[in-house]
C-alpha positions in Angstrom: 0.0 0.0 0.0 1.6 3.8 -1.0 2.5 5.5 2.7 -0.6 8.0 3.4 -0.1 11.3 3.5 -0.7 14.0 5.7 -4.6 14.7 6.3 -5.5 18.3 5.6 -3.4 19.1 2.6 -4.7 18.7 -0.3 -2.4 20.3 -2.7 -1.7 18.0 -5.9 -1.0 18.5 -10.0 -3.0 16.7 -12.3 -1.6 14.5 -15.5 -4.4 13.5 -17.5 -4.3 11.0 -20.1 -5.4 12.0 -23.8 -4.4 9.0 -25.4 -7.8 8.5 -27.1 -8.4 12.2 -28.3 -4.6 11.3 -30.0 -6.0 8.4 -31.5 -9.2 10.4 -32.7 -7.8 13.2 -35.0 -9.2 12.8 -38.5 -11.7 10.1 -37.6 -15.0 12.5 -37.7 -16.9 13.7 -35.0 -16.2 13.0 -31.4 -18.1 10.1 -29.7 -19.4 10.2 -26.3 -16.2 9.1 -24.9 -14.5 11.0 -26.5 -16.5 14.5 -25.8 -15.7 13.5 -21.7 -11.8 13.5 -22.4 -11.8 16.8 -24.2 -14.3 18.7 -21.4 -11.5 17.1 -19.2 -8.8 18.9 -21.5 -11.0 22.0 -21.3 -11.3 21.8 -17.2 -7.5 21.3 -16.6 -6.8 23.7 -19.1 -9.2 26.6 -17.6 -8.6 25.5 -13.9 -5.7 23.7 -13.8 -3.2 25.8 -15.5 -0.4 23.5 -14.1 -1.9 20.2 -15.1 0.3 17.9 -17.8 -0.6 15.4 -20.0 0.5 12.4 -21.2 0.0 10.1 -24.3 1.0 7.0 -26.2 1.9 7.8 -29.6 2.5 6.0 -32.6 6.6 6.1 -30.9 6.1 5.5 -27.4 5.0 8.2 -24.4 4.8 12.1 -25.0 4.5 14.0 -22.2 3.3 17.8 -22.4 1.9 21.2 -20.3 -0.3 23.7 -21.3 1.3 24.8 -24.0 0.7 21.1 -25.5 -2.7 20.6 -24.4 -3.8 24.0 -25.7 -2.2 22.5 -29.2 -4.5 19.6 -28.9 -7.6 21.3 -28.1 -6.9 23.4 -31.2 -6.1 20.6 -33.3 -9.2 18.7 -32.2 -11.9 22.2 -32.7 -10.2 23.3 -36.1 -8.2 26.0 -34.9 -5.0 24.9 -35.4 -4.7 23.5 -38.9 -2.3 20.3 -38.9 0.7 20.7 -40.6 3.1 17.7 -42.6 4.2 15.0 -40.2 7.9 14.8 -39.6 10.7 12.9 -41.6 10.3 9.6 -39.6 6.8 9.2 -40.5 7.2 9.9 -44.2 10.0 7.8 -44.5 7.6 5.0 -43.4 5.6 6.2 -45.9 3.0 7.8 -43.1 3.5 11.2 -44.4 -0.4 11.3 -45.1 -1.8 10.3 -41.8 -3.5 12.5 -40.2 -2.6 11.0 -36.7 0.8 11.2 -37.6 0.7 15.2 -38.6 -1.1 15.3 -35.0 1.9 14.4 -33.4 4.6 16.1 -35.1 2.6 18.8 -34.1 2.9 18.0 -30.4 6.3 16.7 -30.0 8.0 20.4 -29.9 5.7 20.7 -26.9 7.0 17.6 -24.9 8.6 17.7 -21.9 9.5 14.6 -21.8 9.5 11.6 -24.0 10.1 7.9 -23.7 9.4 4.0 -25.4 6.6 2.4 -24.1 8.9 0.2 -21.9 10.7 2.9 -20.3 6.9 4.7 -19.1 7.7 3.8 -15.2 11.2 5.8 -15.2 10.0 8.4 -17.1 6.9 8.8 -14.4 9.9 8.3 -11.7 12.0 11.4 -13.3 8.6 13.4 -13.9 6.8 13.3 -11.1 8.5 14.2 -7.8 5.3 15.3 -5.7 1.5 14.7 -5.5 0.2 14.4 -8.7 -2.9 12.5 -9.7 -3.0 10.3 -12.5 -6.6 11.0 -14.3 -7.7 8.8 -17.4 -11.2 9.3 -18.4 -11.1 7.3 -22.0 -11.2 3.8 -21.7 -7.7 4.0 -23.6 -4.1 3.2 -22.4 -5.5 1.6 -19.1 -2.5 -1.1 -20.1 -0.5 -3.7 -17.7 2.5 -1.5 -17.9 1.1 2.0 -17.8 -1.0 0.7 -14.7 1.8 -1.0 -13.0 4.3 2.1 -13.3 1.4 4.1 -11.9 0.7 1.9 -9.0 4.4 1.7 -8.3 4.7 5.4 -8.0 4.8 6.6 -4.4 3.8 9.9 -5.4 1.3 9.2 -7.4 -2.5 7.9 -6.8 -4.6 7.2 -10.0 -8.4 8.1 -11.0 -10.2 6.5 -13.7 -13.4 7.4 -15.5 -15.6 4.4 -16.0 -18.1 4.9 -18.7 -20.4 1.8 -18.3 -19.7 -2.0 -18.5 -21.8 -3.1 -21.6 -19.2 -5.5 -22.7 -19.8 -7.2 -19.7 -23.6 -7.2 -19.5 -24.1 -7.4 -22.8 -21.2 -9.4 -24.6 -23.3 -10.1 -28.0 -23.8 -6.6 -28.4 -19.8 -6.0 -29.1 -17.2 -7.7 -31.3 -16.0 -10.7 -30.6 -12.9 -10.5 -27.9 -13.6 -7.4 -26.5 -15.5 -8.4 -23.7 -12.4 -10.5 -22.6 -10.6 -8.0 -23.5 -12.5 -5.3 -21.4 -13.1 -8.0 -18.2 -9.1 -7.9 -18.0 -8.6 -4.3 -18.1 -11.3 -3.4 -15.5 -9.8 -6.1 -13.3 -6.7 -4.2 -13.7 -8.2 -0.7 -13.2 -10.1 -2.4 -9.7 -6.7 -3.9 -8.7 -4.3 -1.0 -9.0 -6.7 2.1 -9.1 -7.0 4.3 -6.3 -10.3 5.8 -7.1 -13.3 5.5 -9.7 -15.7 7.9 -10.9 -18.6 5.9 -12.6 -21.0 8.8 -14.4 -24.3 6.7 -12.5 -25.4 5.4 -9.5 -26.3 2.5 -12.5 -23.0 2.0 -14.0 -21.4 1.8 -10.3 -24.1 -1.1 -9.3 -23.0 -2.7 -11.7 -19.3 -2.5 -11.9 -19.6 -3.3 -7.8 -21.4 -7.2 -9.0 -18.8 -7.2 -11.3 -15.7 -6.7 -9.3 -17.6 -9.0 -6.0 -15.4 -11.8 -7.9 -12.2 -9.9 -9.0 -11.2 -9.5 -4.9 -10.9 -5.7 -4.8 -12.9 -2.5 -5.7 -11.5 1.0 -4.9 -13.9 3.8 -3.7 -16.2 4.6 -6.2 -17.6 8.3 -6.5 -20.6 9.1 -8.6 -20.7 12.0 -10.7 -23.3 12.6 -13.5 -21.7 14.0 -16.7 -22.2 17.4 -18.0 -23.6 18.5 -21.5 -21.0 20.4 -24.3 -20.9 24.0 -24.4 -23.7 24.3 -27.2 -22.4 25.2 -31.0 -23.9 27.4 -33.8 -26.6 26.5 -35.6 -26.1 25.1 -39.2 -27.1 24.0 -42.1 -29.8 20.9 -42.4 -28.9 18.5 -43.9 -30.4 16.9 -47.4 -33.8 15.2 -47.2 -34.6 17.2 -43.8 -38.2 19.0 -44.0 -39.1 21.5 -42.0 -42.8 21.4 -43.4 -43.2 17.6 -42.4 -43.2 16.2 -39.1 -39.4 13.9 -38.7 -37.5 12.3 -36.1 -34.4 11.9 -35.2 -32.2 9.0 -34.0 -28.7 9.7 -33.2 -25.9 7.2 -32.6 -23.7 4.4 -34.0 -25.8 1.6 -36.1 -24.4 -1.0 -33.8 -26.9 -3.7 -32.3 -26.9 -2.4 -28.7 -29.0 0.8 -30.2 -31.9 -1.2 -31.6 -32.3 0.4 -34.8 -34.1 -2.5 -36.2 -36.9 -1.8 -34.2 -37.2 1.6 -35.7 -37.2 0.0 -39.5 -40.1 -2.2 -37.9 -41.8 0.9 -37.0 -41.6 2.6 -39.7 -42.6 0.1 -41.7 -45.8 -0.1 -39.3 -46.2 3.5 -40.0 -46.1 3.1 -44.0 -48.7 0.4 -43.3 -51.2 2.3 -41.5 -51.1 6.1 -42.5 -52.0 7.4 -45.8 -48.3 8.2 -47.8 -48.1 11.8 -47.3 -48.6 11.4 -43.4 -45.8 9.4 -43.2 -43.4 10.6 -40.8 -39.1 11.1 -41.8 -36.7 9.5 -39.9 -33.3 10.6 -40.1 -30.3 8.4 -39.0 -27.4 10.0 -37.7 -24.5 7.9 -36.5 -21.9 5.6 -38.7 -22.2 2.3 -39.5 -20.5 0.0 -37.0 -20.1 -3.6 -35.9 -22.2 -7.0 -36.1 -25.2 -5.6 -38.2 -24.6 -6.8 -41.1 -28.5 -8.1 -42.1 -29.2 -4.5 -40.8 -27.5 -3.2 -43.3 -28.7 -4.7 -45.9 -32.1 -3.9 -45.1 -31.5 -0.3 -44.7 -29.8 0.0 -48.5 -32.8 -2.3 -49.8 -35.4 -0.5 -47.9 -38.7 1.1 -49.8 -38.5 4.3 -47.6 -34.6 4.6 -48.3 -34.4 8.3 -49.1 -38.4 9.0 -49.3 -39.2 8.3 -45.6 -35.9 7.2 -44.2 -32.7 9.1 -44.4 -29.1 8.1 -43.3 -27.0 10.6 -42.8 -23.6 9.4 -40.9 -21.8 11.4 -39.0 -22.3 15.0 -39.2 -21.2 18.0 -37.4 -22.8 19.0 -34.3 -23.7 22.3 -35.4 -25.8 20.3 -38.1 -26.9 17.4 -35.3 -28.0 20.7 -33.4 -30.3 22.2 -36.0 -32.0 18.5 -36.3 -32.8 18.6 -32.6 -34.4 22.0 -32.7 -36.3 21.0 -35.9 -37.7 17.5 -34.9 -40.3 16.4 -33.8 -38.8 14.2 -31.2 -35.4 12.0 -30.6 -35.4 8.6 -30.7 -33.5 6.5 -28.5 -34.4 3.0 -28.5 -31.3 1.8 -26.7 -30.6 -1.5 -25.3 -28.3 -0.5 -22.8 -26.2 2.4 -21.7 -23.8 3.9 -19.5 -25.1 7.6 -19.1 -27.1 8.5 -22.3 -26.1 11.7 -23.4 -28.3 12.3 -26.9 -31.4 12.6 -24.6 -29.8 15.5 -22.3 -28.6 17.4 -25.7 -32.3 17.1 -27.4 -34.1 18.0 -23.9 -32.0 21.6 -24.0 -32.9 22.3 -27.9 -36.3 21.9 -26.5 -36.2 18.5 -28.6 -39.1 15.4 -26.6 -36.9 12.3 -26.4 -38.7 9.2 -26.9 -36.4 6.8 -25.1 -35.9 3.1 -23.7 -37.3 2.5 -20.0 -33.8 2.2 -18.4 -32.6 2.8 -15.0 -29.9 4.5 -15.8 -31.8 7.0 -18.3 -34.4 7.6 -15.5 -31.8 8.4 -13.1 -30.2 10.9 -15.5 -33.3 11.9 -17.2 -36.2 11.9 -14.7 -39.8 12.4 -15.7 -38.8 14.9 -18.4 -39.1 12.2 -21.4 -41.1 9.9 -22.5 -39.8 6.0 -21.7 -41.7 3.1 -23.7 -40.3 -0.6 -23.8 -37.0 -0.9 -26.4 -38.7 -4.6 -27.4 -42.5 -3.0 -28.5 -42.2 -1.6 -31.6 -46.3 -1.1 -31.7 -45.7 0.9 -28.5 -43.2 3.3 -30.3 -45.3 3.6 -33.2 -48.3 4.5 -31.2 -46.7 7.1 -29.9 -45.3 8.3 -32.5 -49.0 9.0 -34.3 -49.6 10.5 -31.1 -46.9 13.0 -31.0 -47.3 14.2 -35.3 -50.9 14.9 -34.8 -50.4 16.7 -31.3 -52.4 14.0 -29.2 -50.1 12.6 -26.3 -49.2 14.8 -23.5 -45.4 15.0 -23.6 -43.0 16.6 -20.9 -42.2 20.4 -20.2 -38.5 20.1 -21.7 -38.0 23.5 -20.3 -38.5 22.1 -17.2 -35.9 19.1 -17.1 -33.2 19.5 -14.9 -30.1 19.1 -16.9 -26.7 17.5 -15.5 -23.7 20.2 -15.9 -19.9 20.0 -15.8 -19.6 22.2 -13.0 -21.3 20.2 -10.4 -19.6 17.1 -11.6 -16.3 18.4 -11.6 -17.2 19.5 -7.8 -17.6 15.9 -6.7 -14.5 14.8 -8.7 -12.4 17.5 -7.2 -13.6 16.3 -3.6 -13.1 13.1 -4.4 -9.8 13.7 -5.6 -9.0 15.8 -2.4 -9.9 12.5 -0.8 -7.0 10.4 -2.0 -4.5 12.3 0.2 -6.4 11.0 3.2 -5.7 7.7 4.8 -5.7 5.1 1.6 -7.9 2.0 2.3 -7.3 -0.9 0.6 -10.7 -1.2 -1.2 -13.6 -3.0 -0.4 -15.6 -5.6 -2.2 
């Protein structure tokens, strides 16, 4: 067990891991994950002027202040175009990569760099006082890097747990990455000295989880804030404003149940005359184990009259469709927070959504919840809702989660880890 230090003092730095915003330049919009890590960046730039980060590279361990992560955040938000990647990377014929310009445009800003093996002595040589290791992406949580953590004296680590769905849920994922995820939380629970979990839902379930891996740190909850909203912009082709649409946002993955939305809307072409058909709009790339889905999206008699898949789009575009709709959809399986719903209750937006615990924690009475496994219940409402006969929540009203409170129980719970350590507890 690290010695415990003295009670009272809380002074500490922060080194928080970006690995996965890295490993995200180039690749379209920002996923859910990936939106937490860069309000992180945005918190420990803003309020933590002192804070460092590290990442794992394409080379090994890059480790850089302010002046790095303000780099970053630029490169991430468009405001620092990326320039040609350096001679190493073109030699290996990676001159194109857009990761690869990323980090020639970081490395001036390191100081400090090292091979992956080397990580624990450069974490030795770096870090001489209280510094907390924060890593809120699901990314780098390796054997070594968590070993070289837990051997630090200095320093105590905190990680971000977005939701265990690869546990629960194993056929909704690809194959080997529930294995693959069991092993890496049992590391984080092993050497870890705290976890945030963004719901009371996600930390239930970690806790049955980890009642069989022999240790769980202290657990604090903290509900995750919404984005900073964007402009406005365009709407994308196909989108009406004269006709009542709805919107479903997110990957095409199994664990979002879009197939019940094709059986919907199929129901709906069934039963209202043509022109009362409603649009739905898909937003969200195509991803993993849907292959049948797929198919029956590109062969579908509403492709492009009733039905419109957009991909990915810019959030100044995702936040026109919210203001526009008619509703969000979000027929979910499972999820960790659910943050869609939150972002389409402040454009004033009535999300439809799965009953979950997790999204009536988050999400209260301020949507509408139906079954994810009753399509006649979704389309139901949905003739309801186009011909202004349900009574649907005051959005206005909804009491929406913020960064600022959640970043107040993470700093108090990162206060806590210069108390007396505890072991853990199962």
């Amino acid at each position: 067990m690290k010695g415990a230090l003295p009670v009272g003092r809380a002074e500490y730095s922060i080194c928080l891991d970006v690995t996965r915003l890295l490993s995200r330049v180039g690749r379209g919009a920002l996923t859910g994950v990936d939106r937490v890590e860069y309000a992180y960046l945005s918190w420990c730039l803003r309020h933590h002027p002192d804070a460092r980060y590290i990442c794992r590279t394409t080379r090994g361990y890059l480790l850089f202040g302010h002046d790095g992560g303000s780099c970053l955040a630029g490169i991430l938000d468009g405001r620092a175009p990326l320039g040609p990647a350096d001679r190493l990377s073109r030699l290996y014929g990676k001159g194109g990569s857009l990761r690869h310009r990323a980090e020639a445009m970081l490395r001036p800003h390191a100081q400090a760099r090292c091979l992956a093996r080397r990580i624990a002595r450069m974490l030795t040589s770096e870090f001489r006082d209280r510094t907390v290791y924060l890593n809120v992406g699901h990314s780098n949580l390796s054997i070594r890097m968590l070993a070289a953590g837990s051997a630090h004296p200095e320093l105590r680590m905190a990680v971000l747990v977005h939701d265990v769905i690869p546990l629960d849920h194993p056929d909704f994922v690809v194959p080997g990455q529930p294995q693959r995820f069991e092993a890496m939380m049992m590391r984080v629970c092993k050497q870890a000295d705290l976890i945030i979990a963004n719901s009371h839902d996600t930390r239930t379930r970690l806790t049955s989880h980890a009642a069989g891996w022999g240790r769980l740190p202290n657990v604090a909850v903290a509900h995750l804030g919404l984005p900073d909203p964007v402009a406005f912009g365009p709407l994308p082709p196909g989108f009406d404003t004269g006709h009542p649409s709805f919107l479903a946002l997110g990957t095409i993955e199994p664990r979002k149940n879009h197939t019940l939305l094709l059986d919907v809307w199929d129901d709906l072409a069934e039963t209202l005359p043509a022109n009362r058909v409603p649009h739905l709009h898909l937003v969200g790339n195509r991803g993993w184990r849907s292959e049948d889905l797929f198919a029956r999206l590109d062969d579908h008699p509403l492709n492009g009259t009733c039905i419109f898949e957009h991909g990915a789009l810019p959030d100044t575009q995702v936040r026109s469709m919210m203001a526009a709709a008619s509703g969000l959809l979000f027929p979910s399986l499972a999820e960790g927070f659910g943050l869609p719903p939150t972002e389409a209750l402040r454009e004033g937006c009535v999300p439809i959504c799965s009953d979950l615990p997790v999204l009536r924690e988050v999400l209260g009475d301020s949507v509408i919840y139906l079954d994810p496994l009753d399509a006649y219940s979704w389309s139901a409402t949905i003739k309801q809702q186009i011909v202004d006969s349900f009574s649907v929540p005051e959005t206005a009203k909804a009491r929406l989660p913020d960064w600022q409170a959640h970043f107040t129980t993470v700093e108090a719970a990162l206060h806590a880890l210069w108390q007396d350590r505890q072991e853990g507890r199962l």
